[in-house]
C-alpha positions in Angstrom: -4.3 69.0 49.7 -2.9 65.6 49.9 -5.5 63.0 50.2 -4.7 58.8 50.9 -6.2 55.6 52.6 -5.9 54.2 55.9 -6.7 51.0 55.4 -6.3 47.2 56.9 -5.6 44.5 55.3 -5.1 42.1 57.9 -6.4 41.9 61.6 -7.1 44.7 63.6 -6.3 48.3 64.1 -6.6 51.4 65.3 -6.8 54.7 63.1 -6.3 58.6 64.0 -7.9 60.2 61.2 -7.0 63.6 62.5 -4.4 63.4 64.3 -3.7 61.6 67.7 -4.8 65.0 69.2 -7.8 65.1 68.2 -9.5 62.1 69.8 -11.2 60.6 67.2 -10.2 57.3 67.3 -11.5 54.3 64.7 -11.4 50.8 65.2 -11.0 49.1 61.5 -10.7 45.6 60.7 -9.7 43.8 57.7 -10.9 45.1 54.2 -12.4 48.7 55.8 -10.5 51.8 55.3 -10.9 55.7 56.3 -9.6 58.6 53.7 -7.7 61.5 55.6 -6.5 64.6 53.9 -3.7 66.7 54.9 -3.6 70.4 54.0 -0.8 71.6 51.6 0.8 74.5 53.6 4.0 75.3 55.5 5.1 72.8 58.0 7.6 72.0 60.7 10.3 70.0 58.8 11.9 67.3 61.8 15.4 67.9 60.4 14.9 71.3 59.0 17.0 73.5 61.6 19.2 72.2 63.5 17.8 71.7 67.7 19.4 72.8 70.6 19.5 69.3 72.3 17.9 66.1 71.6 15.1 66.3 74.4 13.5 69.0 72.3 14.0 67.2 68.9 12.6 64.6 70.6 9.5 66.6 72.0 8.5 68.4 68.4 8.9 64.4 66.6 6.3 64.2 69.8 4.2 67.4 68.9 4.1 66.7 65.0 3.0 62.9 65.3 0.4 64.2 67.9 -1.4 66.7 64.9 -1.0 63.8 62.5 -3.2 61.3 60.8 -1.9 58.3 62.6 -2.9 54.6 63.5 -1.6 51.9 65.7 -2.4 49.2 68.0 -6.3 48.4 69.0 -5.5 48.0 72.8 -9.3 47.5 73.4 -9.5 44.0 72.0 -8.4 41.0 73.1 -4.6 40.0 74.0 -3.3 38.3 71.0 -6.3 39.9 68.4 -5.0 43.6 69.1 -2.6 43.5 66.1 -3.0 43.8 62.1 -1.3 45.1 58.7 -2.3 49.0 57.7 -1.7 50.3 54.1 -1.3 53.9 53.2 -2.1 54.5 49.9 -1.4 58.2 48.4 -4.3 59.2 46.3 -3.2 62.7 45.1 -0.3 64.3 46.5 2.7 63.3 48.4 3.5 62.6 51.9 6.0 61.7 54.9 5.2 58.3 56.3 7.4 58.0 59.9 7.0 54.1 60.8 8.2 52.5 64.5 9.8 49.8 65.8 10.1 50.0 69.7 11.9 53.5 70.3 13.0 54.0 66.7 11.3 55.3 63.7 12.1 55.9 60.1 10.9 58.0 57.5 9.8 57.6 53.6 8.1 59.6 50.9 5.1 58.4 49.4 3.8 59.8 46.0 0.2 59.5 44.3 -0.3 56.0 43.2 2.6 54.7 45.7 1.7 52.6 48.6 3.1 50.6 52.0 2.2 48.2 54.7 3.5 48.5 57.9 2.6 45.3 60.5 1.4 46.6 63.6 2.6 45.3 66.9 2.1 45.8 70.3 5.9 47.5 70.9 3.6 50.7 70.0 0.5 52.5 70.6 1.1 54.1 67.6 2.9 52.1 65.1 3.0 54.7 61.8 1.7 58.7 61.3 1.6 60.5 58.1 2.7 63.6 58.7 3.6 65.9 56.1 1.9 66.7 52.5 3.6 68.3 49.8 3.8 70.6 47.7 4.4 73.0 50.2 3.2 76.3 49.5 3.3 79.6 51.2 -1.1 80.5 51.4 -1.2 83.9 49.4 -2.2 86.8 51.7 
């Protein structure tokens, strides 16, 4: 089980604690945080097997950010108070944090004890989703 923080430092936001999918939504502002956990067991790597076309890379990115502990912009508050800075912080474990900026995204491993802040903007509902947990490990039958 990997376990870390969603937390804000500055602003505004708004935190998936279960996944996108789930609707369970958080509003958090500055200085409040919400611990998710992500269960260690196999999972769809993005880049793992090659796809057949980039509309269906494009729709399991989709369907993996949509089961993930995610958080983004708080559209429900005012124009120009919507925004804020999240930190992940990796309490045991490791994980995939996939960040965005408009239509891209990028991708980096965070350890126990290891940490980032990613601004959130308005570009994106959803501005950063963790995603993956490691070690992977096959449950025993």
């Amino acid at each position: 089980m990997s376990r870390f923080f969603l937390a804000v430092q500055a602003g505004v936001a708004k935190v998936y604690p279960y996944g996108q999918g789930s609707q369970v939504a958080k509003t958090l502002t500055e200085g409040e945080a919400v611990l998710c956990k992500v269960p260690v067991g196999d999972h769809v790597e993005p880049h793992g097997s090659p796809e057949p076309d980039v509309k269906t890379s494009l729709q399991n990115l989709a369907a993996e950010d949509q089961a993930a502990p995610a958080a983004g912009v708080d559209n429900d508050s005012p124009p120009g108070n919507r925004a804020g800075t999240v930190l992940v912080a990796v309490l045991e474990g490791s994980v995939t944090l996939r960040t965005y900026s408009g239509a891209m995204f990028s991708e980096s491993a965070l350890g126990a004890g290891e940490y980032a802040s990613v601004d959130v903007t308005e570009s994106n509902r959803i501005t950063l989703a963790v995603y993956d947990a490691e070690p992977k490990v096959k449950p025993s039958k």
